[in-house]
PLY file of the C-alpha trace (Angstrom):
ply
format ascii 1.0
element vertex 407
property float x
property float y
property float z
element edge 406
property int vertex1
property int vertex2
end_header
-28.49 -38.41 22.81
-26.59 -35.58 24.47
-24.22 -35.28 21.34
-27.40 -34.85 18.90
-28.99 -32.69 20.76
-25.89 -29.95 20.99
-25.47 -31.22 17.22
-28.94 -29.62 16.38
-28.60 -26.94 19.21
-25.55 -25.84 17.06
-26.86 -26.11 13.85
-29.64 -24.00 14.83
-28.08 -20.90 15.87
-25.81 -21.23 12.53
-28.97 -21.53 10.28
-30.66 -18.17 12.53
-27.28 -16.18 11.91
-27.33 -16.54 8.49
-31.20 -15.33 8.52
-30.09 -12.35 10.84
-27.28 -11.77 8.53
-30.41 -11.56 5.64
-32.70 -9.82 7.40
-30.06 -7.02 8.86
-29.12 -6.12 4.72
-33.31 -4.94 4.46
-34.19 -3.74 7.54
-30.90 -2.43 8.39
-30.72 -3.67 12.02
-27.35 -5.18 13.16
-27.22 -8.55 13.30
-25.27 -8.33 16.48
-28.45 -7.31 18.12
-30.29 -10.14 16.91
-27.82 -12.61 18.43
-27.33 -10.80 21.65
-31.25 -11.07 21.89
-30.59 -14.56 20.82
-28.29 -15.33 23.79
-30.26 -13.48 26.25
-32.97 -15.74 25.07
-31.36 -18.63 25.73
-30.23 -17.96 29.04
-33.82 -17.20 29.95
-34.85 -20.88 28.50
-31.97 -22.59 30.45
-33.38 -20.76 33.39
-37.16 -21.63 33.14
-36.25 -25.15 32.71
-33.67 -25.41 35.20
-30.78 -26.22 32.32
-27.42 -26.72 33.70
-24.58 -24.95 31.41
-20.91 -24.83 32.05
-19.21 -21.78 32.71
-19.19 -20.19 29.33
-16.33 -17.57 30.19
-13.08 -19.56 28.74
-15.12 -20.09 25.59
-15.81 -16.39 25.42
-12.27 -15.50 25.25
-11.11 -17.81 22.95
-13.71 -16.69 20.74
-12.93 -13.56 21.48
-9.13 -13.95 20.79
-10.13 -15.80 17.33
-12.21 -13.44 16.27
-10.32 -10.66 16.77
-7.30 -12.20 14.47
-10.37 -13.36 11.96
-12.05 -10.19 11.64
-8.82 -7.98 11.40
-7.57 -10.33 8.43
-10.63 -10.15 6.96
-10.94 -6.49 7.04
-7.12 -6.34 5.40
-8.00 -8.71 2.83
-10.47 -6.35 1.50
-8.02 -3.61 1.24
-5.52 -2.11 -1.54
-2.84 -0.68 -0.71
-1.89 1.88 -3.66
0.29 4.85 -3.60
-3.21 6.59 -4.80
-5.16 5.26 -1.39
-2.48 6.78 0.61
-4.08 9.90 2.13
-6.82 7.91 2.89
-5.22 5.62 4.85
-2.86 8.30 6.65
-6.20 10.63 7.29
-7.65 6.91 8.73
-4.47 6.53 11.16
-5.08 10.37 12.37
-8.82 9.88 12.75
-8.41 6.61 14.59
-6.02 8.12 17.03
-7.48 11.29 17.65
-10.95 9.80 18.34
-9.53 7.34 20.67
-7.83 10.56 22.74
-10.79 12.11 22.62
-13.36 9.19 23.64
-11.06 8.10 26.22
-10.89 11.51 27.60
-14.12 12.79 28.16
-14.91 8.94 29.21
-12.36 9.13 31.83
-13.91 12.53 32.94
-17.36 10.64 33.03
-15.78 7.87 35.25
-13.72 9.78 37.84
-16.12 13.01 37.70
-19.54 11.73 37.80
-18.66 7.96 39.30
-15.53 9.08 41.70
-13.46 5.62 40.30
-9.90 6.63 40.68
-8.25 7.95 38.09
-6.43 5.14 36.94
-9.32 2.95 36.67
-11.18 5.21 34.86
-8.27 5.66 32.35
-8.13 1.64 31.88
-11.71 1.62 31.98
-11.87 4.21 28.71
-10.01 2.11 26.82
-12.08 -1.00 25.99
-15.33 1.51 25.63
-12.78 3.79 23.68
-12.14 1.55 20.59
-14.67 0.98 18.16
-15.56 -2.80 17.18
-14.70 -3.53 13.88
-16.44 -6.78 13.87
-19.98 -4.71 14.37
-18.70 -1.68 11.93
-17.20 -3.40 8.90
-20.26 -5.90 7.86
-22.81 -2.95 8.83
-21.41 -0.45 6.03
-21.22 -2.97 2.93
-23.73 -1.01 1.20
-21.95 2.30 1.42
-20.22 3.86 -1.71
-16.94 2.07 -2.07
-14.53 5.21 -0.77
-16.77 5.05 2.59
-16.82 1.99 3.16
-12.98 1.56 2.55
-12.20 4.61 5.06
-14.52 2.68 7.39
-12.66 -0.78 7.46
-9.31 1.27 7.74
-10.32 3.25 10.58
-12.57 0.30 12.62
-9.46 -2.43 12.24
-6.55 0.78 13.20
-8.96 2.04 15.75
-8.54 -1.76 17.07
-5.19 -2.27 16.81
-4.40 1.30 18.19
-6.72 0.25 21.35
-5.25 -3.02 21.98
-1.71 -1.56 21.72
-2.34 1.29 24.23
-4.73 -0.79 26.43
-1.12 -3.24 26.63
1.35 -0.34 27.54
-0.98 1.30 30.03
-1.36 -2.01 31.94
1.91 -3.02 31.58
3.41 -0.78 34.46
1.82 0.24 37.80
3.67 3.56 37.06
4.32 4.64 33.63
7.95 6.14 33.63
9.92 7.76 30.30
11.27 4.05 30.17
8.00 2.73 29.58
7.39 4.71 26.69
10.82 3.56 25.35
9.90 0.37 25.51
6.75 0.67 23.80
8.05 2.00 20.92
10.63 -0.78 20.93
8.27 -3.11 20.63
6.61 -1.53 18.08
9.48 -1.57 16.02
10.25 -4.96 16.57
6.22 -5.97 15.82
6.95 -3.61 12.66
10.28 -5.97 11.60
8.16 -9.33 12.59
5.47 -8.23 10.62
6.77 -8.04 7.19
9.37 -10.81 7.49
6.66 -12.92 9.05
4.15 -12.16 5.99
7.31 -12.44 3.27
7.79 -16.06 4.48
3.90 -17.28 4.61
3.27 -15.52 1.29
6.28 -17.26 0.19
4.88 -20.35 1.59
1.63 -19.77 -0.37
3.49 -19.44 -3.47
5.56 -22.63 -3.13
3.00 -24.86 -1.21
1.58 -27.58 -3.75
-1.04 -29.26 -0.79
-4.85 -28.28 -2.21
-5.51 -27.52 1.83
-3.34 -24.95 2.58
-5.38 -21.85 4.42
-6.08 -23.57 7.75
-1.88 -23.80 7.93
-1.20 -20.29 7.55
-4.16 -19.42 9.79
-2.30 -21.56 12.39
0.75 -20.19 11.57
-0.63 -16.87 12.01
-2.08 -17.75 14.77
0.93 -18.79 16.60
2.90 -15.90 16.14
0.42 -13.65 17.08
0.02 -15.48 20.33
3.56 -15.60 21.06
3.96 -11.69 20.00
0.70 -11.15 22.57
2.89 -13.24 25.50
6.16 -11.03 24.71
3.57 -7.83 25.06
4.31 -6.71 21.43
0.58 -5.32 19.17
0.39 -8.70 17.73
-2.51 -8.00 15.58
-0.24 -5.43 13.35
1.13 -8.65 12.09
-2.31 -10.01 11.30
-2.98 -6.39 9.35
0.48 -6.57 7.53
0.05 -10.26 6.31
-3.64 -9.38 4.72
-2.89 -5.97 3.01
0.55 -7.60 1.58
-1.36 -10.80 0.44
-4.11 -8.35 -1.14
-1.62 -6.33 -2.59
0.32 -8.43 -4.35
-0.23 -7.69 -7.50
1.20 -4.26 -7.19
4.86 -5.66 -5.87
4.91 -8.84 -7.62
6.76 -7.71 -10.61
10.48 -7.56 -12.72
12.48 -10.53 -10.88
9.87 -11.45 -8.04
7.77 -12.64 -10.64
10.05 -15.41 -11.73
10.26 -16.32 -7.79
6.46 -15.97 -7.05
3.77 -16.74 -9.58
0.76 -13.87 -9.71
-2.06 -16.06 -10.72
-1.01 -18.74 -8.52
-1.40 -16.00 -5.65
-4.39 -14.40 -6.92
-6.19 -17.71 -6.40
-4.93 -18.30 -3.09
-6.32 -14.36 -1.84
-9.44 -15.97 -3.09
-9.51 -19.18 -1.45
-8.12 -17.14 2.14
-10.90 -14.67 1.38
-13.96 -17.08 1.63
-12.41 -18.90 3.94
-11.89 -15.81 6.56
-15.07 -14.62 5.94
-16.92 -17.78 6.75
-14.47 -18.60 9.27
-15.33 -14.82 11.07
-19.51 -15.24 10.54
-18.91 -18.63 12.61
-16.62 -16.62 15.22
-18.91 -13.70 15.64
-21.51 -15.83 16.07
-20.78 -17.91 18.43
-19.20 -15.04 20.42
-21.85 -12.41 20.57
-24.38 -15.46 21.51
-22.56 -16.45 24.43
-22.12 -12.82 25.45
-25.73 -12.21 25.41
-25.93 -15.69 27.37
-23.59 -13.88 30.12
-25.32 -10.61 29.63
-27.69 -9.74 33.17
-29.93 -8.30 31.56
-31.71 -6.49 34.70
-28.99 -3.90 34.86
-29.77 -2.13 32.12
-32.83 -1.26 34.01
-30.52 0.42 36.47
-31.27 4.34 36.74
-27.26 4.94 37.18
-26.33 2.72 34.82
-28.82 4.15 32.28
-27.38 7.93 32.94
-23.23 6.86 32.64
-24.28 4.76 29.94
-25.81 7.57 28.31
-22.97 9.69 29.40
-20.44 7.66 27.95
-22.47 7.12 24.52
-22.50 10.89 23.92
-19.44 11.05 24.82
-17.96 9.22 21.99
-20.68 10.68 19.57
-19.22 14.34 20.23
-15.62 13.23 20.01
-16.52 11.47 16.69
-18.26 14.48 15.38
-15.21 16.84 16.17
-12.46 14.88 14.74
-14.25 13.44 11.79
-15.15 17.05 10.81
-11.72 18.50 11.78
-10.25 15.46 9.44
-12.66 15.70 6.59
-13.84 19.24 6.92
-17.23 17.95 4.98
-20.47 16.06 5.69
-19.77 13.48 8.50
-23.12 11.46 8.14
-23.65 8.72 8.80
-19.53 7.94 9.74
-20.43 10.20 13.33
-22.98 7.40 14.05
-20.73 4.20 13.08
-19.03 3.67 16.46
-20.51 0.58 17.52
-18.67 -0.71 20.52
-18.40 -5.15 20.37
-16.26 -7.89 20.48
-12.95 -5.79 21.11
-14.45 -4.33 24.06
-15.62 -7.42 25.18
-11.75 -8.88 25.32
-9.95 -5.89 26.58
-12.28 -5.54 29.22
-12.13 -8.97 30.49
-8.33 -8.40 30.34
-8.28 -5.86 32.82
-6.11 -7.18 35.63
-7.89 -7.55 39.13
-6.05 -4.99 40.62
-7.51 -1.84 38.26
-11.04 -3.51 39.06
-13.32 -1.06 40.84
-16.61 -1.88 42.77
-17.85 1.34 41.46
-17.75 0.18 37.71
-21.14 -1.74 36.90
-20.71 -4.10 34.12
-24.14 -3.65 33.42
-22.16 -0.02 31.97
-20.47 -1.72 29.61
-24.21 -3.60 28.54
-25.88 -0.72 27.83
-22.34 0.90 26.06
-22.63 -1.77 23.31
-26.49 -2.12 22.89
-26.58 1.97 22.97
-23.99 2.11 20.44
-25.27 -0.53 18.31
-28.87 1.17 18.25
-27.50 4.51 16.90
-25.53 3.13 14.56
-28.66 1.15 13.26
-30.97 4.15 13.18
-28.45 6.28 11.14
-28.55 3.85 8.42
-32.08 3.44 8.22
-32.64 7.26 7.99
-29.44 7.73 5.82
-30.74 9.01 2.34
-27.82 10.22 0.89
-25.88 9.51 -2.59
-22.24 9.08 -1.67
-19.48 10.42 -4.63
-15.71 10.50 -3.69
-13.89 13.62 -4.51
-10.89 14.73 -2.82
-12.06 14.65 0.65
-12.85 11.18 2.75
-15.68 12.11 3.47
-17.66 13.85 0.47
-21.41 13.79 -0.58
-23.88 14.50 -3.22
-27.44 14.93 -2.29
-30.17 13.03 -4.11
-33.88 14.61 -4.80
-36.11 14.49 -1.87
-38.07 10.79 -2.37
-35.13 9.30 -3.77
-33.22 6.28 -2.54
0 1
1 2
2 3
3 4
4 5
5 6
6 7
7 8
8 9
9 10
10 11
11 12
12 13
13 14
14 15
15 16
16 17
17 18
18 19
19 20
20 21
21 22
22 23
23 24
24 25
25 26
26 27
27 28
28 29
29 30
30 31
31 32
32 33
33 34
34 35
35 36
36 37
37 38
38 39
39 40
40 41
41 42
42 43
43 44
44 45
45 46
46 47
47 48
48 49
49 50
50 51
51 52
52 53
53 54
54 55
55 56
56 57
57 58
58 59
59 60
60 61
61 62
62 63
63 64
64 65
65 66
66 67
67 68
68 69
69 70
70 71
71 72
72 73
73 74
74 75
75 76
76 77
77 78
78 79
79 80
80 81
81 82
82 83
83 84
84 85
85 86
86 87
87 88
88 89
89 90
90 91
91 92
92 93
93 94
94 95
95 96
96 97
97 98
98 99
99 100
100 101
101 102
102 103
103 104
104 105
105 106
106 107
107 108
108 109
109 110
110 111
111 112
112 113
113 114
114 115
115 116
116 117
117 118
118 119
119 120
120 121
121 122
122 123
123 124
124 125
125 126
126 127
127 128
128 129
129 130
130 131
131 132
132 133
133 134
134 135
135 136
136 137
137 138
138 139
139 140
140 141
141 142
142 143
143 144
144 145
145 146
146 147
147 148
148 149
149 150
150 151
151 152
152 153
153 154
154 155
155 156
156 157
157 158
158 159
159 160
160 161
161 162
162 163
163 164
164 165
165 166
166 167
167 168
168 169
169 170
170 171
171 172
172 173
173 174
174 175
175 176
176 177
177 178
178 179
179 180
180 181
181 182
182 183
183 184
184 185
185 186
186 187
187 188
188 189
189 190
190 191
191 192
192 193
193 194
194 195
195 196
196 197
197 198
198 199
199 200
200 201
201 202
202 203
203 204
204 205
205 206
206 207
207 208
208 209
209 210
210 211
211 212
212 213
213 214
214 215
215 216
216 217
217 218
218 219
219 220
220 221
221 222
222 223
223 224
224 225
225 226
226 227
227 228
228 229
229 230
230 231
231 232
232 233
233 234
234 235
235 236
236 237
237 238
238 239
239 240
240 241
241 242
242 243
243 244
244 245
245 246
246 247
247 248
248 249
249 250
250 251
251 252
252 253
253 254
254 255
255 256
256 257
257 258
258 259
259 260
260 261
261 262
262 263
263 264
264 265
265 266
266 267
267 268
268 269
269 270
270 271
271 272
272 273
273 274
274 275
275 276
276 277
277 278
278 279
279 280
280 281
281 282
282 283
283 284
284 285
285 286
286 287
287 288
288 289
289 290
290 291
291 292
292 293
293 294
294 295
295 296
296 297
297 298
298 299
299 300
300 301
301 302
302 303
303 304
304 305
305 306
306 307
307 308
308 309
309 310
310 311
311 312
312 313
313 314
314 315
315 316
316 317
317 318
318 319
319 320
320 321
321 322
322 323
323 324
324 325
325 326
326 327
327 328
328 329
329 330
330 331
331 332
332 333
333 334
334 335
335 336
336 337
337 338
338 339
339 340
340 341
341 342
342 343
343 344
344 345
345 346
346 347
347 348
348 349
349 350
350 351
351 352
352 353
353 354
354 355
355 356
356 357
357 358
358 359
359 360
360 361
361 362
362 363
363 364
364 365
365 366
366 367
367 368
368 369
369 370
370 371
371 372
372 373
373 374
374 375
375 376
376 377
377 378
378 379
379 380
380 381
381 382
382 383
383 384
384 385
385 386
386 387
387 388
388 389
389 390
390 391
391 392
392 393
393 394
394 395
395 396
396 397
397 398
398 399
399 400
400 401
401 402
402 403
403 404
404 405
405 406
């Protein structure tokens, strides 16, 4: 009885995903707001009715840790890497980095200004509400022109590895020493080297493989190394980024002698297959995920006065930094790209990551609450009031401007 009823339970949320997912393409409302309502809902019900649950915090990382390596695949699978595409993706890197400087700057100046945490803490805390969450971001902009959209995956999945990679080095050390920055870009190297031989052999692997089930294996193998990188302290989820934009790619390398070695159609199909299968692997993820965060969510403290104002703080905070560098970058129209900084999942796992001894008293979580929903809200309000025809010229960012009254 027990077993049917989490069978339907399940099923349930699944079937009012999808719907969200439906809905959020007309009325252009993020579906991660729907199932953060959803969670919150449910944790409301299993309070009424005095409903036992389990701890759902080990779940939540493991979903979190899942859906980072889904999303981040599924974001490279959608990507070509050309010598054409290039500046776009080198103008991506900057804008990724710069942004996270800047957000992390004037949040840390929120923090230990307004909030007195120690310095420290504040500069751990700016991380996680630094990076912007690619699993919000990429599904929000489908319906952008295709250059914007592109520039958007790039910067959402660097901005995320970028994050996770600094977020690692600065807790790494209690004191950060030239040797620490030697070793960081050690590691990177040696992530770098992993990467591509890593991705060589599983594409290989694709190629040669005759079993009709196949993607689950390289998912686990994936999976593995990345988990192994993340124990050795290495950005693990370059790897993931590597393997998809090789795999996507592979039409442009797999030429002259390769060709003979690996067959092209015979890897087209598999792209396919891993393609459908990521994506409907990620929906399951980010649902799952963003329902039990809302479960865990208190919802009273974004009621909180203080809360409300750092919040705030911190949401303009990475607005203005956005606006500077995208416009510095681009030097062109940066709407609605200043508004797509939705803060998510990524967040969510780095900040549960922070080792106890960084923790302050003075940091509400209900901060990092309102950072997401905040976030989330302007980023749904820019696309419902974005009436704009996009055209790519030489710029990333570039626009045309319809007649008044037209879509």
């Amino acid at each position: 009885m027990v077993t049917d009823k989490i069978l339907i339970s399940l099923s349930v949320l699944i079937i009012l995903s999808y719907l969200f997912n439906f809905v959020a393409k007309y009325i252009k409302i993020p579906s991660v707001i729907l199932l953060l309502g959803t969670g919150v809902g449910l944790r409301l019900l299993a309070q009424k009715f005095s409903i036992q649950v389990p701890d759902v915090q080990i779940l939540l990382g493991i979903f979190g840790e899942i859906g980072l390596i889904l999303i981040v695949l599924e974001g490279a699978l959608e990507l070509d890497v050309t010598r054409k595409k290039l500046p776009v993706i080198g103008k991506a890197i900057l804008v990724s980095i710069l942004i996270i400087i800047g957000s992390c700057a004037l949040i840390v100046l929120v923090l230990y200004q307004y909030k007195g945490i120690p310095l420290m803490n504040s500069i751990i805390y700016s991380i996680p509400l630094g990076v912007i969450s690619s699993s919000i971001a990429i599904p929000s902009v489908r319906w952008l022109s295709e250059g914007k959209m592109e520039f958007i995956i790039y910067e959402s999945t660097i901005s995320d590895i970028i994050g996770i990679m600094v977020f690692n080095f600065v807790i790494a050390d209690e004191i950060i020493t030239s040797n620490s920055f030697v070793q960081f870009f050690i590691q990177l190297i040696a992530i770098i080297l992993i990467s591509f031989a890593s991705s060589a052999l599983l594409i290989f692997m694709l190629n040669k493989l005759s079993a009709h089930i196949k993607s689950f294996l390289i998912f686990a193998i994936l999976t593995l190394i990345y988990t192994f990188a993340k124990i050795f302290q290495l950005p693990s989820l370059l790897l993931i980024l590597v393997f998809g934009m090789m795999l996507n790619s592979s039409k442009y390398y797999i030429r002259g002698k390769l060709a003979n070695v690996l067959h092209l159609e015979k890897m087209s199909a598999v792209t396919a297959e891993l393609k459908l299968l990521t994506a409907e692997s990620a929906f399951l993820v980010r649902t799952f995920f963003f329902i039990l965060f809302g479960y865990t969510m208190k919802v009273y403290a974004l009621f909180n006065t203080n809360i409300i104002i750092t919040g705030l703080a911190i949401t303009v905070c990475i607005l203005i930094a956005r606006f500077i560098f995208l416009f510095f970058v681009s030097r062109a129209n940066v709407f609605p790209e200043i508004f797509i900084a939705p803060r998510g999942l990524v967040t969510v796992v780095l900040f549960y990551n922070i080792p106890p001894r960084y923790l302050s008293p003075l940091f509400d979580n209900g901060i990092l609450y309102f950072v997401i929903i905040a976030t989330s809200l302007v980023m749904m309000f820019a696309l419902i009031f974005t009436r704009t025809a996009y055209s790519e010229t030489g710029n990333i960012l570039s626009v045309k401007q319809t007649p008044s009254g037209a879509p």
